[in-house]
C-alpha positions as CSV (number, residue, x, y, z in Angstrom):
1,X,100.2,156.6,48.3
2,X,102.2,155.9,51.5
3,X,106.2,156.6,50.4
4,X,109.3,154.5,51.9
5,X,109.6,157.2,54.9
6,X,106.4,157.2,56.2
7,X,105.5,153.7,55.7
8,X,109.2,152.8,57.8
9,X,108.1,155.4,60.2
10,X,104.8,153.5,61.1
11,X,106.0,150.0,61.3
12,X,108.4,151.2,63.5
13,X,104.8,153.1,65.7
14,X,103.4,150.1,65.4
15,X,106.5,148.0,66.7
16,X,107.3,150.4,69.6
17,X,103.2,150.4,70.2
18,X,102.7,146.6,70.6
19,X,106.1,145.3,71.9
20,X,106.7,147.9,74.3
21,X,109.9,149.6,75.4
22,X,111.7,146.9,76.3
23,X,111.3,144.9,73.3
24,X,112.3,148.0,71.0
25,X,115.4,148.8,72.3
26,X,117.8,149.9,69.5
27,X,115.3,149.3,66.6
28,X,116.6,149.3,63.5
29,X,115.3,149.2,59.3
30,X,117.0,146.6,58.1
31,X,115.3,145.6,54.5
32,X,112.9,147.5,52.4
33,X,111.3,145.6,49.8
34,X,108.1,146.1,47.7
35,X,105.3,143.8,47.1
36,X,101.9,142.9,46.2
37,X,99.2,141.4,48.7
38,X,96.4,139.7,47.5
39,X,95.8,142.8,44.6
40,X,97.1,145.2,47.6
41,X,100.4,147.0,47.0
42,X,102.0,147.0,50.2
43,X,105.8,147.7,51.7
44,X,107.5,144.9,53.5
45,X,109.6,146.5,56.3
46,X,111.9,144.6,58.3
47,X,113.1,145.9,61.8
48,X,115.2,144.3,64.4
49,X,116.1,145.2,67.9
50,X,117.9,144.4,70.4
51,X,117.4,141.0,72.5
52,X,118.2,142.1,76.0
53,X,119.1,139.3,78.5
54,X,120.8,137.3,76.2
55,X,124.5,137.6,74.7
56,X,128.0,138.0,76.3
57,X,126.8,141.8,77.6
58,X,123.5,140.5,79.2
59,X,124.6,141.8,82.3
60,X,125.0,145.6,81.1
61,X,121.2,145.1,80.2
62,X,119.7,148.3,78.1
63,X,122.7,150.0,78.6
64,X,124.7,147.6,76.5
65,X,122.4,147.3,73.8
66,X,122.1,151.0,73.3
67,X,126.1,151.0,73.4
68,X,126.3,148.5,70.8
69,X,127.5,146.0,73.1
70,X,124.6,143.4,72.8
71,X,125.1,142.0,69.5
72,X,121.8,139.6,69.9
73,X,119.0,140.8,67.3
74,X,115.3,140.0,67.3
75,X,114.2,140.4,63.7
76,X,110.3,141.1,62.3
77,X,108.8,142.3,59.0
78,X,106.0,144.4,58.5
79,X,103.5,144.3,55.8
80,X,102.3,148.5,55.9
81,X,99.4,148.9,52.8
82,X,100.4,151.6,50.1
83,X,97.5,153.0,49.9
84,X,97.1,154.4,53.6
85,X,100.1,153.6,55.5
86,X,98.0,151.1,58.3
87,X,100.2,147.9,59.5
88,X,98.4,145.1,58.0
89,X,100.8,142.4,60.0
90,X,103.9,141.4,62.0
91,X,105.7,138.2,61.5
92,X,109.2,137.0,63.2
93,X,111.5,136.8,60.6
94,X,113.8,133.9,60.9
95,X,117.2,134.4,59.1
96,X,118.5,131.6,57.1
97,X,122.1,130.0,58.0
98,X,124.3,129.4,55.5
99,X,125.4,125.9,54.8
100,X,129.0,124.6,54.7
101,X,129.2,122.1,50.9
């Protein structure tokens, strides 16, 4: 059984792995949560980073983000199996905006 640490650890392999350098700048665990794919028990990690070339700091470019500066965040969840820690999937997670009643 893959714990919380390890699974986080290779979501984030896998993210750095496939996106590259550039598109993992200032990753970052956001939510943990634990769930159950067709009969598999799996985590559901979600990691953001930071979305360089967009935002007020565009300009400082990796710099900025690692700084804190670029406030723009790419987020994606990651469905890593229980049993053996492999990365089953990667999805863009769209975050819902609240609406004003």
């Amino acid at each position: 059984m893959v714990d919380i640490k390890n699974a986080v650890a290779a979501a984030m392999d896998f993210a750095r792995n496939s996106l590259g350098p550039q598109r993992t700048v200032n990753i970052r665990l956001e939510e943990i949560e634990s769930s159950n794919l067709d009969g598999n028990e799996v985590w559901l990690i979600t990691l953001s980073t930071a979305l360089i070339g967009s935002g007020p700091f565009a300009s400082l470019g990796s710099l900025g983000a690692v700084l804190g500066a670029d406030s723009a965040r790419e987020y994606k969840v990651f469905t890593v199996a229980k049993s053996d820690g492999e990365v089953l999937s990667m999805k863009i997670r769209l975050l819902a905006v609240p609406t004003m009643t």
